[in-house]
C-alpha positions in Angstrom: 75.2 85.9 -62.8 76.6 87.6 -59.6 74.9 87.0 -56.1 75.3 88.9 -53.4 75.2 87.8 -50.2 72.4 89.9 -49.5 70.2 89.0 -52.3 70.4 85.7 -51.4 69.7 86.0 -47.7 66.4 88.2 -49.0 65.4 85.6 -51.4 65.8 82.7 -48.5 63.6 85.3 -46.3 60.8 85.9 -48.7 60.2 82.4 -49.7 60.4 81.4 -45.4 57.4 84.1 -45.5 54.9 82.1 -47.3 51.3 82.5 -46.6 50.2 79.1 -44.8 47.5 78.7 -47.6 50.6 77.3 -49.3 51.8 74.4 -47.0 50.5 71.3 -46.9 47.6 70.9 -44.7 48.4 68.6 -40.9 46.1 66.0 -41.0 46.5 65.6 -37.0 44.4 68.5 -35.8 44.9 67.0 -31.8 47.3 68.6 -29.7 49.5 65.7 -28.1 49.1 65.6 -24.6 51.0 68.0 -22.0 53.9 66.2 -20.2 52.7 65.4 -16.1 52.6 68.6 -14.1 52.6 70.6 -17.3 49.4 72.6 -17.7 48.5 72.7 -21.4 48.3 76.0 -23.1 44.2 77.4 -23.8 45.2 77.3 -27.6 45.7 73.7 -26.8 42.8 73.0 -24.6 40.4 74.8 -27.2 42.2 72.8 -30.5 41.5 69.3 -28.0 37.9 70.2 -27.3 36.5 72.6 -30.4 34.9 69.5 -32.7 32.9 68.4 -29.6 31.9 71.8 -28.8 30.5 73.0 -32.3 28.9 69.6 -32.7 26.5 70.9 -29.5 22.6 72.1 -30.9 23.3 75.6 -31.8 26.7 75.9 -31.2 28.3 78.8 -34.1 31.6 79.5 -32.2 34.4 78.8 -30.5 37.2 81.3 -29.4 39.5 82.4 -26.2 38.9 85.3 -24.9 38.7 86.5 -21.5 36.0 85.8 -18.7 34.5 88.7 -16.2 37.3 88.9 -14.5 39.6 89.4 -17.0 40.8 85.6 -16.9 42.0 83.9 -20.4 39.0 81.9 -21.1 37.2 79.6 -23.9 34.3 81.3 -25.6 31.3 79.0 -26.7 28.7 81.1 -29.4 25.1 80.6 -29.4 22.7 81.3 -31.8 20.5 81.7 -29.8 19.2 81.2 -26.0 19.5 77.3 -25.7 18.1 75.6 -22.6 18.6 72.5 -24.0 22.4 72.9 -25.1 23.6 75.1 -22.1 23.7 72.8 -19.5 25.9 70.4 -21.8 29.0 72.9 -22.0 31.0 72.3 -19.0 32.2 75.7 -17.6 35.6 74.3 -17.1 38.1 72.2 -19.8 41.3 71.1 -17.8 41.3 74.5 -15.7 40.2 77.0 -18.3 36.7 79.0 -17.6 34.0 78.2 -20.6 32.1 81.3 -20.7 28.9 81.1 -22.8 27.6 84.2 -25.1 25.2 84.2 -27.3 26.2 85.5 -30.5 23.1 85.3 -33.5 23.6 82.9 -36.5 27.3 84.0 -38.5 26.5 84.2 -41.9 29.4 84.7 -44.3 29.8 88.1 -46.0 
């Protein structure tokens, strides 16, 4: 069987391009800590604090998006108004803005 250079380079491509359903799963879900005098990213700051977050009363989800003034920020979803739950999300994690929404209950399709 004859392979040409470009054949292989498309079948090296196509198996690089994968669907992440079939790599093996990280068990470390924690984002190491940024080096001194390096902010960490808000992917990294949402990863660190999202378990404690959605373990909050009424808590359904947690994003980034971007704050009233068009700042990146981390999104906290209620279900519903929560008096009791609101005043335990800090509205900063390490610089970011935590803006709080309330959403309604997510319910898969």
């Amino acid at each position: 069987m004859i392979r040409t250079p470009a054949a292989v380079l498309l079948c090296l491509a196509l198996a690089a391009c994968r669907p992440e359903a079939d790599m093996p799963p990280t068990t470390d879900s924690a984002s190491p800590p940024a080096a001194p005098g390096v902010t960490p990213t808000i992917q990294d700051v949402k990863r660190a604090h999202e378990a404690e977050l959605m373990a909050l009363r009424g808590v359904v989800s947690v994003g980034i998006g971007l704050d009233g003034a068009g700042n990146p920020a981390i999104m906290v979803g209620l279900d519903s108004p929560r008096a009791q739950t609101e005043p335990e999300i800090p509205p900063m994690l390490e610089g970011y803005p935590v803006v709080t929404q309330v959403v309604g209950t997510i319910r898969p399709l």
